[in-house]
Residue frames as a rotation matrix with the C-alpha (Angstrom) as fourth column:
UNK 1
0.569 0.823 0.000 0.00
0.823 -0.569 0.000 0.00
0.000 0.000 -1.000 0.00
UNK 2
0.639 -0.014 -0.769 2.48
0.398 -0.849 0.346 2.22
-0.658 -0.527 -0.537 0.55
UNK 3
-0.772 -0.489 0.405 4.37
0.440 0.048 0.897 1.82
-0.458 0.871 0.178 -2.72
UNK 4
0.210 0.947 0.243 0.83
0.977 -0.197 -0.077 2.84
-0.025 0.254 -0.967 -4.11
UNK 5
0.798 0.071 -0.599 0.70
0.280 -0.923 0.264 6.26
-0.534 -0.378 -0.756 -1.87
UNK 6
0.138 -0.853 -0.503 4.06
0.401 -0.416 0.816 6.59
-0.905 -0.314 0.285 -3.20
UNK 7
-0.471 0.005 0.882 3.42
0.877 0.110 0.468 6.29
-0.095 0.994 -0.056 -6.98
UNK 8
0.382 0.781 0.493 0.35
0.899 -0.438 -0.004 8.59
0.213 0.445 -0.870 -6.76
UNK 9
0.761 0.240 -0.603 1.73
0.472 -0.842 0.261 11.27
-0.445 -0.483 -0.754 -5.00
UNK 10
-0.701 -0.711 -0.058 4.59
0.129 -0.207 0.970 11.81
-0.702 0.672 0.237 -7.81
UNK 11
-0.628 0.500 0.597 1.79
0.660 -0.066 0.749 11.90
0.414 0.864 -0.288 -10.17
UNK 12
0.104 0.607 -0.788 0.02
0.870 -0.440 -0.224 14.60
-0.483 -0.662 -0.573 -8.07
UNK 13
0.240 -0.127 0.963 -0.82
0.592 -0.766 -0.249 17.87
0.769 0.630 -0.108 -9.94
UNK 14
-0.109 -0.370 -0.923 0.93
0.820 -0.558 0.127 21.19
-0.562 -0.743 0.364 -7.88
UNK 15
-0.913 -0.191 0.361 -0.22
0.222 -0.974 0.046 24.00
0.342 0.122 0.932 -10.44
UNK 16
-0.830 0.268 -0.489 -2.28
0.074 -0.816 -0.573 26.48
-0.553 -0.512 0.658 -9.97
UNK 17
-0.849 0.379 0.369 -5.36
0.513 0.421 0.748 25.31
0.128 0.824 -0.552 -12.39
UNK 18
-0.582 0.796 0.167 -8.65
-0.691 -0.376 -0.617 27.46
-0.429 -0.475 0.769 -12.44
UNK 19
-0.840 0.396 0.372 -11.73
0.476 0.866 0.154 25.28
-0.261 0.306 -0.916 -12.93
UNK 20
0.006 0.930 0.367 -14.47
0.928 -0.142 0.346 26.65
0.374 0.339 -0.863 -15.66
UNK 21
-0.431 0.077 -0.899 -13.79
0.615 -0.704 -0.355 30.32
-0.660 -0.706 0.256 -14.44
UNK 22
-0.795 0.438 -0.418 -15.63
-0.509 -0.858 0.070 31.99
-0.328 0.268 0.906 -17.70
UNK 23
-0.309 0.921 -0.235 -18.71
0.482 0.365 0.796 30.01
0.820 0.133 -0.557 -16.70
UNK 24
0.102 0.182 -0.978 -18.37
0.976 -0.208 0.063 32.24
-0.192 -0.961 -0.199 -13.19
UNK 25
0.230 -0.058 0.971 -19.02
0.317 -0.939 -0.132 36.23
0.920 0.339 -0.198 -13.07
UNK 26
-0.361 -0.794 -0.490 -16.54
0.756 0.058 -0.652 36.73
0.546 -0.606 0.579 -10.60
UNK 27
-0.735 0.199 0.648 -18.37
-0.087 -0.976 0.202 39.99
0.673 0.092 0.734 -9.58
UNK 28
0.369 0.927 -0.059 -21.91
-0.468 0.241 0.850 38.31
0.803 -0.286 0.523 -8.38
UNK 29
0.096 -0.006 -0.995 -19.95
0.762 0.644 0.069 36.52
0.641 -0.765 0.066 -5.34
UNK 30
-0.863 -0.485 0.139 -19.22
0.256 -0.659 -0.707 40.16
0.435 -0.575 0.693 -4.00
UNK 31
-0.040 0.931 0.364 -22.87
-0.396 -0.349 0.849 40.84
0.917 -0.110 0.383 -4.02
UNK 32
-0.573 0.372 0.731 -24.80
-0.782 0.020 -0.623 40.39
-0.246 -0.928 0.279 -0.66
UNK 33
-0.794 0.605 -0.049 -27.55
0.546 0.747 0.379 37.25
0.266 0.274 -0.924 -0.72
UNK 34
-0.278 0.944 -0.180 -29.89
0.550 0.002 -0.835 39.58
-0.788 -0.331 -0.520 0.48
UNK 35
-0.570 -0.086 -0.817 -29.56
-0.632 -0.590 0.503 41.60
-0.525 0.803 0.281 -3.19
UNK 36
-0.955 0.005 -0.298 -30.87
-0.244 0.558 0.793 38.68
0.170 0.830 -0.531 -4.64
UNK 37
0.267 0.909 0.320 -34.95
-0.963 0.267 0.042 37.29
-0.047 -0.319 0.947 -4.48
UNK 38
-0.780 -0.298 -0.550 -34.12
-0.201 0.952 -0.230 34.12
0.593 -0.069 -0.802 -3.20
UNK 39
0.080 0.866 -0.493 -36.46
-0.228 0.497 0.837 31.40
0.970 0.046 0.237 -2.33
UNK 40
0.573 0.068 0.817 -36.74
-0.808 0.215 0.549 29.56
-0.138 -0.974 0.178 1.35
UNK 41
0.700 -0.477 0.531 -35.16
0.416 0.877 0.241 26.56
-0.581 0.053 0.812 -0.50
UNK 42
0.332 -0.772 0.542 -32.36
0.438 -0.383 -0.814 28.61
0.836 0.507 0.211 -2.18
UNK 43
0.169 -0.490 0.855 -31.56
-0.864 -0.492 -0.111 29.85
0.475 -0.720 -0.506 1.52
UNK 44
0.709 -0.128 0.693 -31.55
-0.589 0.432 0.683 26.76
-0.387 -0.893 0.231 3.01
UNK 45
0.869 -0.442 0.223 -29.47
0.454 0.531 -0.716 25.09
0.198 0.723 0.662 0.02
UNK 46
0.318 -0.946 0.061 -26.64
0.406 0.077 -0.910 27.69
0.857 0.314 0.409 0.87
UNK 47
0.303 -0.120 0.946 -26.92
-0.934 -0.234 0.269 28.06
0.189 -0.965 -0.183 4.47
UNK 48
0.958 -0.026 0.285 -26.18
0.043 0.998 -0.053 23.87
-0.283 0.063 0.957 3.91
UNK 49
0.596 -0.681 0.425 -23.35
0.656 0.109 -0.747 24.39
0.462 0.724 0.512 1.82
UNK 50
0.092 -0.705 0.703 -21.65
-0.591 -0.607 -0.532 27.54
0.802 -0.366 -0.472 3.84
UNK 51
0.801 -0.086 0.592 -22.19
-0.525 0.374 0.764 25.38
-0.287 -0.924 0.254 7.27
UNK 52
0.942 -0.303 0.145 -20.08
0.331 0.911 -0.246 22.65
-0.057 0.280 0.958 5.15
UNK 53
0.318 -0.882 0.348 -16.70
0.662 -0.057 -0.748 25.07
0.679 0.468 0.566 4.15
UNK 54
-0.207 -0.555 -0.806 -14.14
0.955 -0.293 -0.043 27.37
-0.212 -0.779 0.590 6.39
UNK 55
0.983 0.185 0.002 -14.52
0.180 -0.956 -0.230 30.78
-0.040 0.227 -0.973 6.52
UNK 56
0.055 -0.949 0.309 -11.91
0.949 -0.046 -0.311 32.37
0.310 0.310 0.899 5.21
UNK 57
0.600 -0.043 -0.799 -10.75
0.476 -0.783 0.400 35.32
-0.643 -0.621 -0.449 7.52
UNK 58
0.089 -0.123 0.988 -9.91
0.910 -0.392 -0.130 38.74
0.404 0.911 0.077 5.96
UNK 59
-0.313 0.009 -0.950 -8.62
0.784 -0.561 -0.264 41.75
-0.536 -0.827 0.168 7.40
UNK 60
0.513 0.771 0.379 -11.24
0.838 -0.544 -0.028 44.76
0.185 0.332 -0.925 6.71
UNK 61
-0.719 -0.596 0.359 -9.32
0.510 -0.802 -0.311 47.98
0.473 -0.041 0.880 5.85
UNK 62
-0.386 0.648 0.656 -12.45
-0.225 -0.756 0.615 50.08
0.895 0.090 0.437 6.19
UNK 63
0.788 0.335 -0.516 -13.64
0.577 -0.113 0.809 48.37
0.212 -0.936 -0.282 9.68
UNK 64
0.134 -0.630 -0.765 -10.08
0.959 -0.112 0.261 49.95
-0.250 -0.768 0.589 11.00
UNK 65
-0.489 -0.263 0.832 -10.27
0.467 -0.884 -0.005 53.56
0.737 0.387 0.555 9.46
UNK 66
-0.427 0.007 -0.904 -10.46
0.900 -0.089 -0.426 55.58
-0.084 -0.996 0.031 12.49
């Protein structure tokens, strides 16, 4: 098994690949969800899905402008 682990992980990709990114309008993820008319089942579908991934911390210039 560990010959295996060893094989695959030389064949492992390491670049930097985007996946389908001019099927995505980068732009519409900045939006709020509340911009959008979303159903009760289109809120629970990605209140499901956000519970599922990490938040990804960001430091806010504008919270610290004094």
């Amino acid at each position: 098994m560990g010959l295996f682990k060893y094989i695959c992980n030389k064949f492992k990709c390491t670049s930097q690949c985007t996946f389908n990114n001019e099927l995505f309008d980068i732009d519409l993820h900045k939006l709020s969800l509340s911009n959008f008319e979303l159903k009760n089942k289109d809120m629970v579908i990605i209140h499901r899905i956000l519970n599922k991934r990490k938040l990804i911390k960001k430091l806010d210039i504008n919270v610290l402008e004094v």
